[in-house]
C-alpha positions as CSV (number, residue, x, y, z in Angstrom):
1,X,11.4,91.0,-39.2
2,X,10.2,87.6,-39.5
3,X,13.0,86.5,-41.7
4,X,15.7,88.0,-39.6
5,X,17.8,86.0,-37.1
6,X,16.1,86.4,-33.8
7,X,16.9,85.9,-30.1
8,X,15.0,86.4,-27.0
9,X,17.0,86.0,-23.6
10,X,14.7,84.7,-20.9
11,X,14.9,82.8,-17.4
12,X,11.5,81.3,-17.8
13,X,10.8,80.1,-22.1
14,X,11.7,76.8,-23.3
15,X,10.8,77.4,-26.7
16,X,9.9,80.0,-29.4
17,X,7.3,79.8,-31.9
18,X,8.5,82.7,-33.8
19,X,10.5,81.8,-36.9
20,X,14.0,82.1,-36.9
21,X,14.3,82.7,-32.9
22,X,16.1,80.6,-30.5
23,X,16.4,81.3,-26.4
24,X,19.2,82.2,-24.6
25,X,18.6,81.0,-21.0
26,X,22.5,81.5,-20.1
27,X,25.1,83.5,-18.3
28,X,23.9,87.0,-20.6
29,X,27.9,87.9,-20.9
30,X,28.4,84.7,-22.3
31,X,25.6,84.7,-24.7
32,X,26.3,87.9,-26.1
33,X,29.8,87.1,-26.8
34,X,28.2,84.1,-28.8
35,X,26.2,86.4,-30.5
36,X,28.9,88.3,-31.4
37,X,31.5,85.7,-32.6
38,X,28.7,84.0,-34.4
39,X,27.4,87.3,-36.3
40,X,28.3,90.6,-38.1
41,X,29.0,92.3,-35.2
42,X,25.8,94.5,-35.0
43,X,23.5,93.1,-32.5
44,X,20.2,95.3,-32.0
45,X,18.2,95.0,-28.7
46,X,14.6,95.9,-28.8
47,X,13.8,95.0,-24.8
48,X,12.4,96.6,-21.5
49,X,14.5,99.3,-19.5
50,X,15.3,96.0,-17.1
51,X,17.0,94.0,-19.9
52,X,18.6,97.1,-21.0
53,X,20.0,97.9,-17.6
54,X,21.3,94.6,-17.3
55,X,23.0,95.2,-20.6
56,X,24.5,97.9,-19.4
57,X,25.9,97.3,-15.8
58,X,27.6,94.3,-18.1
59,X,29.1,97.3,-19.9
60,X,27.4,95.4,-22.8
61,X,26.5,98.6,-24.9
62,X,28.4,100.4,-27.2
63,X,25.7,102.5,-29.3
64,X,22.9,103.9,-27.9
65,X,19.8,104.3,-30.4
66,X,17.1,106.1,-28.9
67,X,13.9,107.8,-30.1
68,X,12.7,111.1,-28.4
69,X,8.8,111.7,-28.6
70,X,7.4,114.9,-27.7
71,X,5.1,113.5,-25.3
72,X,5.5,114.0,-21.5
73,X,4.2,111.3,-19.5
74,X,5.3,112.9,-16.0
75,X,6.4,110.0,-14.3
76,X,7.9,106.4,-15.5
77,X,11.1,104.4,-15.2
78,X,14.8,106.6,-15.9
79,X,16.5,104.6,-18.2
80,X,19.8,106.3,-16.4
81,X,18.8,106.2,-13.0
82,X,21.3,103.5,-11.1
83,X,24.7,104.3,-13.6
84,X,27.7,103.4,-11.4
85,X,29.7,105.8,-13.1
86,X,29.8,108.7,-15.6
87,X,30.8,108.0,-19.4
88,X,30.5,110.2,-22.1
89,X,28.8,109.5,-25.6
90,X,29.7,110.8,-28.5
91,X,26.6,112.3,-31.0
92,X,26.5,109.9,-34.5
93,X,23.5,111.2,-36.3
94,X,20.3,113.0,-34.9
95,X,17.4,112.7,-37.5
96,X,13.6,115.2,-36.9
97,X,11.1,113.3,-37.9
98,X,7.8,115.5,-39.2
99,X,5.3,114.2,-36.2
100,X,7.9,116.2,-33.7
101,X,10.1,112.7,-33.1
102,X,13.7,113.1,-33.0
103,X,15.9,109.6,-33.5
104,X,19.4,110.2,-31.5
105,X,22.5,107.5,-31.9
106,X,25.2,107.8,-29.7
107,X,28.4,105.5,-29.5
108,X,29.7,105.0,-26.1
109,X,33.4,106.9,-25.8
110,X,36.0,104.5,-25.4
C-alpha cells in the first residue's frame, strides 16, 4: 500500500505526507477523468459513505465491491438511501469467507 499510487480528494489538505499520494482539491468529475486518462483504468475508492455518494450521484461508479459482515449494528448510515433512480447490477463474483464474511462485486448494467 505504501508503494502504490495514491490520492486523497479533499476541500481542506494542502499536502500529504504519505508516500506516493498527491490531493485532488478540484471539480471531482474532472479529477477522476484525470485519473482515468492518466492510469490503467481501474481506480479503487476506499472512502466514507459521503465520498461514495458523491461518487455516485456523479454516476462515477461502475463496480461496486462490497464486503457483507454478519454483524447487525441496528442503525447507521444506508449506503442506498438518496438514489435518484433505479439501475440494475449485474453479480461478478461472490466469495464466503470462513469468519461468516461474504465479498460481493457487482458491475453497474450499462
Amino acid at each position: 500500500m505504501n508503494a502504490a499510487r495514491k490520492v486523497v480528494f479533499s476541500r481542506t489538505l494542502t499536502t500529504a505526507e504519505w508516500a506516493n499520494t498527491t490531493i485532488a482539491a478540484g471539480d471531482t468529475t474532472e479529477e477522476i477523468d484525470k485519473l482515468r486518462r492518466g492510469g490503467n483504468g481501474h481506480i479503487v475508492v476506499w472512502g466514507g459513505v459521503s465520498f461514495w455518494r458523491s461518487l455516485r450521484r456523479l454516476d462515477l461508479i461502475d463496480e461496486f465491491r462490497l464486503d457483507l459482515y454478519p454483524y447487525v449494528a441496528g442503525e447507521g448510515t444506508r449506503l442506498f438511501d438518496d438514489v435518484p433512480k433505479s439501475y440494475r447490477l449485474d453479480l461478478v463474483s461472490s466469495t464466503a469467507f470462513s469468519n461468516g464474511t461474504v465479498g460481493l462485486r457487482y458491475r453497474r448494467h450499462r
